[in-house]
C-alpha positions in Angstrom: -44.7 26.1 47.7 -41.3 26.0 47.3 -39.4 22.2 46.2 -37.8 20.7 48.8 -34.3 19.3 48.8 -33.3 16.1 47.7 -31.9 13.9 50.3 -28.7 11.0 49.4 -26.8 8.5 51.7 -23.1 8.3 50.3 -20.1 6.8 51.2 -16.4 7.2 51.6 -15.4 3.5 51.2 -10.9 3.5 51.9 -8.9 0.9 51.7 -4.4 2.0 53.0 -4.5 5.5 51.2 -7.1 4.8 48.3 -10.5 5.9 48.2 -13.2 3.5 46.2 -14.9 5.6 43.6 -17.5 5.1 40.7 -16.9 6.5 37.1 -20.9 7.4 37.0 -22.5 6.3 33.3 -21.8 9.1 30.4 -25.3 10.2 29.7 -27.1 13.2 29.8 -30.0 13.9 32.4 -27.6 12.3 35.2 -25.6 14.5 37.9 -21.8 14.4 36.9 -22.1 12.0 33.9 -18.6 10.4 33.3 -17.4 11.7 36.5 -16.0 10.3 39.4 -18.3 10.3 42.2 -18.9 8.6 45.4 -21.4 4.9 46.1 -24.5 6.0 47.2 -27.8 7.8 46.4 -31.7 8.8 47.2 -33.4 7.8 50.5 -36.5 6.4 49.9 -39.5 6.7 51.7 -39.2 5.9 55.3 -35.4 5.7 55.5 -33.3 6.7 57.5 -29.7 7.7 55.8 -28.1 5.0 57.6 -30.5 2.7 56.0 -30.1 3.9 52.7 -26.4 4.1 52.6 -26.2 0.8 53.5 -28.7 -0.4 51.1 -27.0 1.6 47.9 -23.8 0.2 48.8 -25.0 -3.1 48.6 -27.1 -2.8 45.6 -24.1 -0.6 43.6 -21.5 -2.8 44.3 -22.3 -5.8 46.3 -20.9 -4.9 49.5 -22.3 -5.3 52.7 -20.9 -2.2 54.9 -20.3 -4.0 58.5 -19.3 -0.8 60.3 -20.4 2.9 59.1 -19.8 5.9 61.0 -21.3 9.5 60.0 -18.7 11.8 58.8 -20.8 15.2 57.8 -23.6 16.6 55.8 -23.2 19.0 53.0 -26.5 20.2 52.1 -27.4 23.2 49.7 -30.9 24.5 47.8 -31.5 20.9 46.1 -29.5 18.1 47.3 -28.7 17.5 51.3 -25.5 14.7 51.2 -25.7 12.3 54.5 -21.9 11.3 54.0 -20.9 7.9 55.9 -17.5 6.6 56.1 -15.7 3.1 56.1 -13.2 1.1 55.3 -13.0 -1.3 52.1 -12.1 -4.8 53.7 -12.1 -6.7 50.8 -10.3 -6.1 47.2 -11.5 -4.5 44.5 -11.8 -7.7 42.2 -14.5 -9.2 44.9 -16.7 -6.7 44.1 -19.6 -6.2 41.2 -20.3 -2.7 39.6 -23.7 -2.9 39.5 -24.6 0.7 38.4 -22.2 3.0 36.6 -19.6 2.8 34.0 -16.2 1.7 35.8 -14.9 2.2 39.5 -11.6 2.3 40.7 -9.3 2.7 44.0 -8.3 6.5 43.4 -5.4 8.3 45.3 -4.9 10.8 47.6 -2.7 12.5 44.7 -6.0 12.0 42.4 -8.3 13.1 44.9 -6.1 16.7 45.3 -5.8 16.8 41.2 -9.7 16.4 40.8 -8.9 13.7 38.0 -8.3 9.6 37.2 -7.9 7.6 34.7 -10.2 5.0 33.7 -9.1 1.6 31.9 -12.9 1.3 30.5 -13.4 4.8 29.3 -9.9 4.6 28.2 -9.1 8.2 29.2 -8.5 10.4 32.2 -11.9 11.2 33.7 -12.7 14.9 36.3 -14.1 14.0 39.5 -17.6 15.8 40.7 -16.7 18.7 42.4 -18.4 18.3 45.3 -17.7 14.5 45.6 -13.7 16.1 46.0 -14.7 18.5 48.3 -16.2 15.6 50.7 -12.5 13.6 50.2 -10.7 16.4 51.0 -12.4 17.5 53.9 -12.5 14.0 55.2 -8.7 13.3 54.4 -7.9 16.8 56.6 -10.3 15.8 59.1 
């Protein structure tokens, strides 16, 4: 029997030319510990990914997304990434980190270096590289 893949709802939350990412916690056992990354993560049982995304979101950062649209799926032997997009309407002080270490509203020019500062970890933090990947492709698209 063979282990199927993990599935995640994430989200590509943009306010102007910024994208809203999470510095995930620094500890081992994690994906990407003290990297950037994208809001989101595991459906649970009976949901759909629209359902989940919308339900991390909220539950990560205290936003209520009001209008998602699908953007793609990257999937590969463990992980299958239902990736949502939409945009950030309110500012960044209005929301609550709720789960990982710091978040911030990262730059295209960030995005394209694959790197960011972070005022809590006090030092310039790599995003995950397939969480740049998904930017990128979405800021060509």
């Amino acid at each position: 029997m063979t282990d199927q893949p993990v599935h995640v709802a994430i989200a590509i939350l943009y306010q102007e030319d910024k994208f809203l990412m999470q510095l995930r916690d620094n500890i081992p056992g994690i994906l990407y510990p003290g990297y950037w990354g994208l809001f989101g993560g595991h459906l649970e049982t009976g949901e759909t990914p629209e359902i989940a995304v919308h339900r991390e979101v909220q539950e990560e950062i205290g936003y209520t997304l009001t209008e998602f649209f699908q953007f793609a799926c990257y999937a590969d032997d463990t992980v299958v990434r239902h990736v949502f997009h939409a945009p950030l309407l309110v500012e960044l002080n209005q929301l609550n980190l709720n789960e990982g270490w710091d978040m911030g509203l990262l730059t295209s020019e960030d995005i394209r270096q694959g790197k960011c500062y972070s005022p809590i970890a006090n030092e310039i933090r790599p995003l995950g590289a397939i969480h740049q990947t998904i930017i990128l492709d979405f800021m060509n698209h």
